[in-house]
DRENDO-1510 file (C-alpha; in Angstrom, 1 decimal, always signed):
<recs>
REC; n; res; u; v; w
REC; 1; UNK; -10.3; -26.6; -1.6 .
REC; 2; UNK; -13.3; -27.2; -3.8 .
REC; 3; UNK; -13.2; -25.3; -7.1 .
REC; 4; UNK; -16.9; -23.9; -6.5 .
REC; 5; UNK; -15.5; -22.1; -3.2 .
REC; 6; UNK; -12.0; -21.2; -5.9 .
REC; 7; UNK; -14.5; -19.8; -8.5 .
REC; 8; UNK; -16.1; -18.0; -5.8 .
REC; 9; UNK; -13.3; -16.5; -4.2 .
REC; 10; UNK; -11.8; -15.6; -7.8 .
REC; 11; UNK; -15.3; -13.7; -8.2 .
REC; 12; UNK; -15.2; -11.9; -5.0 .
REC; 13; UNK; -11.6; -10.8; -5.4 .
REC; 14; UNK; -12.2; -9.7; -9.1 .
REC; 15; UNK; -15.3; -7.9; -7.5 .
REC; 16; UNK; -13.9; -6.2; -4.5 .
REC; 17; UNK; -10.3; -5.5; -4.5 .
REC; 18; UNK; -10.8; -1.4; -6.2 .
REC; 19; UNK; -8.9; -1.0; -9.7 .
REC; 20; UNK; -7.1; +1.9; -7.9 .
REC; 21; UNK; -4.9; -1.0; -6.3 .
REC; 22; UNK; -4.3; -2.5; -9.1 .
REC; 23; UNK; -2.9; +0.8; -11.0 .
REC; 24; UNK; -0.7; +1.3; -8.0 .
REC; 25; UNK; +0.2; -2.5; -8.5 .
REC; 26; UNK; +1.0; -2.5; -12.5 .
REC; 27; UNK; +3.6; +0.8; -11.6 .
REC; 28; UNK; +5.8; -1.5; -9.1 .
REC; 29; UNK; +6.2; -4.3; -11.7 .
REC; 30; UNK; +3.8; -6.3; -9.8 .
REC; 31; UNK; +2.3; -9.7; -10.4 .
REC; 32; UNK; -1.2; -9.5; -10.8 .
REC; 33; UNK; -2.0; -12.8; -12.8 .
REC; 34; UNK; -0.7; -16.3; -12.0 .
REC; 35; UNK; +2.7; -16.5; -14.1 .
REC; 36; UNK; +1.7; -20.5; -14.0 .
REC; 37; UNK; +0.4; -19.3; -16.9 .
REC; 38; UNK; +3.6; -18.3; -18.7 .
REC; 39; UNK; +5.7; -21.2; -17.6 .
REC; 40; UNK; +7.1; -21.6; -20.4 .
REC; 41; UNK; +7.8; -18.3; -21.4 .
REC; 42; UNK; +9.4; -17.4; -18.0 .
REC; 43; UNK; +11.1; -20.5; -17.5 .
REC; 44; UNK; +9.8; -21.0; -14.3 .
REC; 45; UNK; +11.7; -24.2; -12.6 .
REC; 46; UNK; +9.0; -26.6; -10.9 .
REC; 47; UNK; +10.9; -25.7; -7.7 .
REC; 48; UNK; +9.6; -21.9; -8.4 .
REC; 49; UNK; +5.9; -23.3; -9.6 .
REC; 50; UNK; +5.8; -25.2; -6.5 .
REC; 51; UNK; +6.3; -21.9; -5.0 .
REC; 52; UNK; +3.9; -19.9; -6.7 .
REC; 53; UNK; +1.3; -22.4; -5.5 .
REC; 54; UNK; +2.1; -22.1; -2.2 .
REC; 55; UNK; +2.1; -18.6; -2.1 .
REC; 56; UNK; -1.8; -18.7; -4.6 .
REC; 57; UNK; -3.0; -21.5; -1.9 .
REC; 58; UNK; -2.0; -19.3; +1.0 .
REC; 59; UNK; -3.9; -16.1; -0.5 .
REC; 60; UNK; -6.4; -18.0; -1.4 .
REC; 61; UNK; -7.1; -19.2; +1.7 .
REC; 62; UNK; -6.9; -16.1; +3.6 .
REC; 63; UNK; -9.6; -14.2; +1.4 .
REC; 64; UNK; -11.7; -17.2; +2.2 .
REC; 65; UNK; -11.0; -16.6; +6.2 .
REC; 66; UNK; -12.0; -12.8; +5.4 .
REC; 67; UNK; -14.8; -13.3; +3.8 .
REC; 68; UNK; -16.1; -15.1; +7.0 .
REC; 69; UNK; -14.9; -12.4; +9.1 .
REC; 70; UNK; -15.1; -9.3; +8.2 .
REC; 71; UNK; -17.8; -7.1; +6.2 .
REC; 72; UNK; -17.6; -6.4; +2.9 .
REC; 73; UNK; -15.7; -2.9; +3.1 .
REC; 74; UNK; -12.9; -4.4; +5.3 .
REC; 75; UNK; -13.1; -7.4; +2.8 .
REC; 76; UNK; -11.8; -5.2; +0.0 .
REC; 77; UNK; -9.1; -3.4; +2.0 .
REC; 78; UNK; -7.7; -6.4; +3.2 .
REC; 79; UNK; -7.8; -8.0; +0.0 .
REC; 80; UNK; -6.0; -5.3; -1.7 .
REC; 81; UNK; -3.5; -5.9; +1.0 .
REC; 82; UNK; -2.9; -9.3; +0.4 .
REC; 83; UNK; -2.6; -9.1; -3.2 .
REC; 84; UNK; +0.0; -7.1; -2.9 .
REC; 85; UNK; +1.6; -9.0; -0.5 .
REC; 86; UNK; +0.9; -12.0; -2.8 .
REC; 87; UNK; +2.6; -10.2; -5.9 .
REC; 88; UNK; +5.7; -9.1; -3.7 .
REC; 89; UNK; +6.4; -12.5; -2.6 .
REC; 90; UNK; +5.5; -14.3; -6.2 .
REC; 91; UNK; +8.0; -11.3; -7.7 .
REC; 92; UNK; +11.1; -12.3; -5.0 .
REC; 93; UNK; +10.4; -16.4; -6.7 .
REC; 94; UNK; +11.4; -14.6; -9.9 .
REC; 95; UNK; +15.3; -14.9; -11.2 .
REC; 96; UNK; +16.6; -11.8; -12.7 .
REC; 97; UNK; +16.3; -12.9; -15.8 .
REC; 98; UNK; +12.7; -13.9; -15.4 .
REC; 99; UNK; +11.7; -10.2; -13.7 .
REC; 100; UNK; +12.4; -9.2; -17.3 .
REC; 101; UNK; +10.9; -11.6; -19.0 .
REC; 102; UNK; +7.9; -11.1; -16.9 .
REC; 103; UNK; +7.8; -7.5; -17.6 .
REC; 104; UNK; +7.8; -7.8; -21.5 .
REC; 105; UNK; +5.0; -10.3; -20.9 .
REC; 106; UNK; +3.3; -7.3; -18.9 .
REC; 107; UNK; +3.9; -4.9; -21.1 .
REC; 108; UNK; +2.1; -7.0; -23.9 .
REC; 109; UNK; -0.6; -8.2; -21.8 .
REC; 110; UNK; -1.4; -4.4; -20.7 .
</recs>
């Protein structure tokens, strides 16, 4: 995937998906930012960033196939959707020991 259409779809999604999502989000201990980021910090195996890449190109790609689709209102729904499904998914890579890790990092980033 180009990054002109990444960049675009980062925009769209920072655009569309309603803050109220991510407020439900940030009380679940949800993953709303790429812990690629805090590799380090989370000890993240390359197994697990492997993973996370996976799951980024996958949601990624289906905004991409929305935004194709669908109009704009159903965009944003179905967005919102998939980011959660994205943070469930990016959570279950986490070991125990990183899910607290993660939220310390959360709690400082918020």
């Amino acid at each position: 995937m180009g990054l002109l259409k990444v960049l675009l779809v980062v925009f769209l999604i920072s655009w569309i998906t309603p803050v109220f999502c991510q407020e439900s989000l940030r009380k679940n201990n949800a993953v709303l930012y790429d812990p690629l980021f805090w590799k380090d910090d989370l000890k993240l195996s390359n197994i697990q960033c492997q993973r996370i890449r996976d799951i980024n190109a996958e949601f990624f790609q289906q905004v991409i196939t929305l935004t194709k689709i669908e109009n704009r209102s159903a965009v944003s729904q179905k967005t919102a959707k998939l980011l959660s499904d994205r943070s469930e998914k990016i959570w279950n890579t986490f070991q125990p020991r990183q899910k607290k890790r993660w939220k310390k990092l959360w709690e400082i980033e918020s």
